[in-house]
Every structure is written in C-alpha cells, then in structure tokens.
One Martini backbone bead per residue (centre of mass of N, CA, C, O) as a GRO file, in nm:
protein
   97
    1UNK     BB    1  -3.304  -5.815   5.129
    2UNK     BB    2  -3.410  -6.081   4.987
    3UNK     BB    3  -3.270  -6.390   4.912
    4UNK     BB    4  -3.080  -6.660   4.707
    5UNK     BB    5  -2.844  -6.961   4.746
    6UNK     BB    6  -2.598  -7.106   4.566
    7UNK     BB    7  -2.427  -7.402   4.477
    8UNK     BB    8  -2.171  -7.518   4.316
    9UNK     BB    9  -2.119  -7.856   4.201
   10UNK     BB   10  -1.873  -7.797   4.003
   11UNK     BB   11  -1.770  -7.542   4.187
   12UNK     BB   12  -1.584  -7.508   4.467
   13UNK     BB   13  -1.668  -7.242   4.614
   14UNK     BB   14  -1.972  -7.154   4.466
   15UNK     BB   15  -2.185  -6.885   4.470
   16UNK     BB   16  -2.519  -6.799   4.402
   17UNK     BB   17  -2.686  -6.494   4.376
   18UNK     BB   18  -3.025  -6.395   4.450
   19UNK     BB   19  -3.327  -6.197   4.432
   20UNK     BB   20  -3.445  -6.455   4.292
   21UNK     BB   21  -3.621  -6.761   4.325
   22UNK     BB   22  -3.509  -6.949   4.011
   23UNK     BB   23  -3.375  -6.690   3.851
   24UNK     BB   24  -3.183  -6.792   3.600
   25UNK     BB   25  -3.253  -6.656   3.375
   26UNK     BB   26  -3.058  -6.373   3.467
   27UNK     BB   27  -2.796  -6.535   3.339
   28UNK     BB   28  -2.559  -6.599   3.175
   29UNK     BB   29  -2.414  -6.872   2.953
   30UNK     BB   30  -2.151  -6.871   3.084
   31UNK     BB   31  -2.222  -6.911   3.379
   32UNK     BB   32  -2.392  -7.151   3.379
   33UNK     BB   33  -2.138  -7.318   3.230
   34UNK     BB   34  -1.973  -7.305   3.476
   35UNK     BB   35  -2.147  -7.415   3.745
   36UNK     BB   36  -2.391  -7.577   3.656
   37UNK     BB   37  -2.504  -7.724   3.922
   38UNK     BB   38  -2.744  -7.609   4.151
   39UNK     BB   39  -2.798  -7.584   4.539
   40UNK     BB   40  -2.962  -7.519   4.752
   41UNK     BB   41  -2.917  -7.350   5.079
   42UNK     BB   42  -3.024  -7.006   5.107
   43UNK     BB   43  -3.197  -6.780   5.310
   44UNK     BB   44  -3.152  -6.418   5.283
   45UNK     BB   45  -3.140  -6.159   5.478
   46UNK     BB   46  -3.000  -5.820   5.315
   47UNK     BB   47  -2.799  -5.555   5.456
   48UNK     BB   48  -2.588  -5.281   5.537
   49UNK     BB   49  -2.545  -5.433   5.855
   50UNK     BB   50  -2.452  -5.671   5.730
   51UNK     BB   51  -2.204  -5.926   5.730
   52UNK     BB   52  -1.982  -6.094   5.519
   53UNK     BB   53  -1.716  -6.327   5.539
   54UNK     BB   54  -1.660  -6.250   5.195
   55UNK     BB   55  -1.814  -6.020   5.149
   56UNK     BB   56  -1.932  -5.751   5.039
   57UNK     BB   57  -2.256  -5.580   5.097
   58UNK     BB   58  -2.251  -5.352   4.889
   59UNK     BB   59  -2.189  -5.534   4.662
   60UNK     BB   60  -2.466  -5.751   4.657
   61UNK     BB   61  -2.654  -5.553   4.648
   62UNK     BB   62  -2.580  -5.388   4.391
   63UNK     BB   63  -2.621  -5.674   4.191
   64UNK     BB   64  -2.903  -5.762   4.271
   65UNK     BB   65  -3.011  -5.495   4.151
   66UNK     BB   66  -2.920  -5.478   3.871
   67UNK     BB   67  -2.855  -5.815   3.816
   68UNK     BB   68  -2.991  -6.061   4.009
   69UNK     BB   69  -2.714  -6.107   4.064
   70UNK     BB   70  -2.379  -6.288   4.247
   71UNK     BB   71  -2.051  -6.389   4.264
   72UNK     BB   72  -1.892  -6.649   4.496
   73UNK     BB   73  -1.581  -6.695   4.491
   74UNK     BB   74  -1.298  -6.821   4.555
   75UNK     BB   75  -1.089  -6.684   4.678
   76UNK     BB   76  -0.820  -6.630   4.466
   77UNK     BB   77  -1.053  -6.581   4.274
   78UNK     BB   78  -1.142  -6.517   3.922
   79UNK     BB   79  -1.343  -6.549   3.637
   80UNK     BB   80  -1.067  -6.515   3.441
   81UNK     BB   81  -0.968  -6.782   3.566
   82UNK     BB   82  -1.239  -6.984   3.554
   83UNK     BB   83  -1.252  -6.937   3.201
   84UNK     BB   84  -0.945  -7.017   3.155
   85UNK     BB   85  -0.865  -7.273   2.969
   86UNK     BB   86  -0.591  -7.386   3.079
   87UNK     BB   87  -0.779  -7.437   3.385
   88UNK     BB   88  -1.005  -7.624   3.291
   89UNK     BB   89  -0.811  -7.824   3.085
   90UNK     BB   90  -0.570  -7.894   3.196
   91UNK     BB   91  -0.370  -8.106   3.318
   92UNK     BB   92  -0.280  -8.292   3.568
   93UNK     BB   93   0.062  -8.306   3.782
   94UNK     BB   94   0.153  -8.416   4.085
   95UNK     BB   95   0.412  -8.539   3.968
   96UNK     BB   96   0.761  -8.576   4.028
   97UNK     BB   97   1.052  -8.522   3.760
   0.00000   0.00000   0.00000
C-alpha cells in the first residue's frame, strides 16, 4: 500500500500517516487541532513484510484501510493524554522550590 507520512508543527515527534496524499478530509476536527499544521516528509510503500522502527505495521496498514490515516504519536504518549487539558494547557515551572 502506497502511503503518505506528515511531520505536526505543532506536536513534536507526531506523524500523521495518510492512504492517500493531502486527504486530509477524512481526519477528525479534534485530530486536525491537536496536529496542527502538517509538514510532508515522506512517501512510502508499506507492506506487511516491512517493519517500521516505532509503529506495528499491520496495525498502521489496519488503520489506513479502515479510516484513511493513522496517528503516530511519541513513545509513552498516548492521544488521550496529548488531548488531556491540563497536560496541553498548564503552565510548566521548571524552577526548584
């Protein structure tokens, strides 16, 4: 299956994978606003014989057959703490009390 992998702005280390390039009609409205603006990286065919060094890929091939993309978020994140107000919006104070 030929894919289509997109870098967010806005998340680092979070890629959206696409069945088809620029279609990003079939995403979610909270998906689009958490993402942000996408950057193109990379076209690739993907296949069940391929590994992918972050990603299962037949989960990832599940995924863009089923709804047309897959989010591909950083390690020990998952989408309901990446959306989870006070982790998006608290301030951060990195200074020792």
């Amino acid at each position: 299956m030929q894919c289509f992998v997109y870098a967010s702005v806005r998340k680092a280390d979070s890629y959206l994978w696409l069945a088809q390039r620029d279609a990003f009609d079939v995403l979610p409205e909270s998906l689009v606003l958490l993402l942000g603006e996408l950057r193109f990286v990379m076209e690739v065919h993907l296949d069940g014989q391929r590994e992918l060094p972050v990603e299962n890929t037949e989960q990832v091939l599940a995924n863009l057959r089923m709804q047309g993309w897959h989010l591909q978020l950083p390690p020990q994140e998952t989408l309901a703490t990446a959306n989870h107000l006070a982790y998006t919006h608290a301030p951060r104070d990195d200074r020792d009390e």
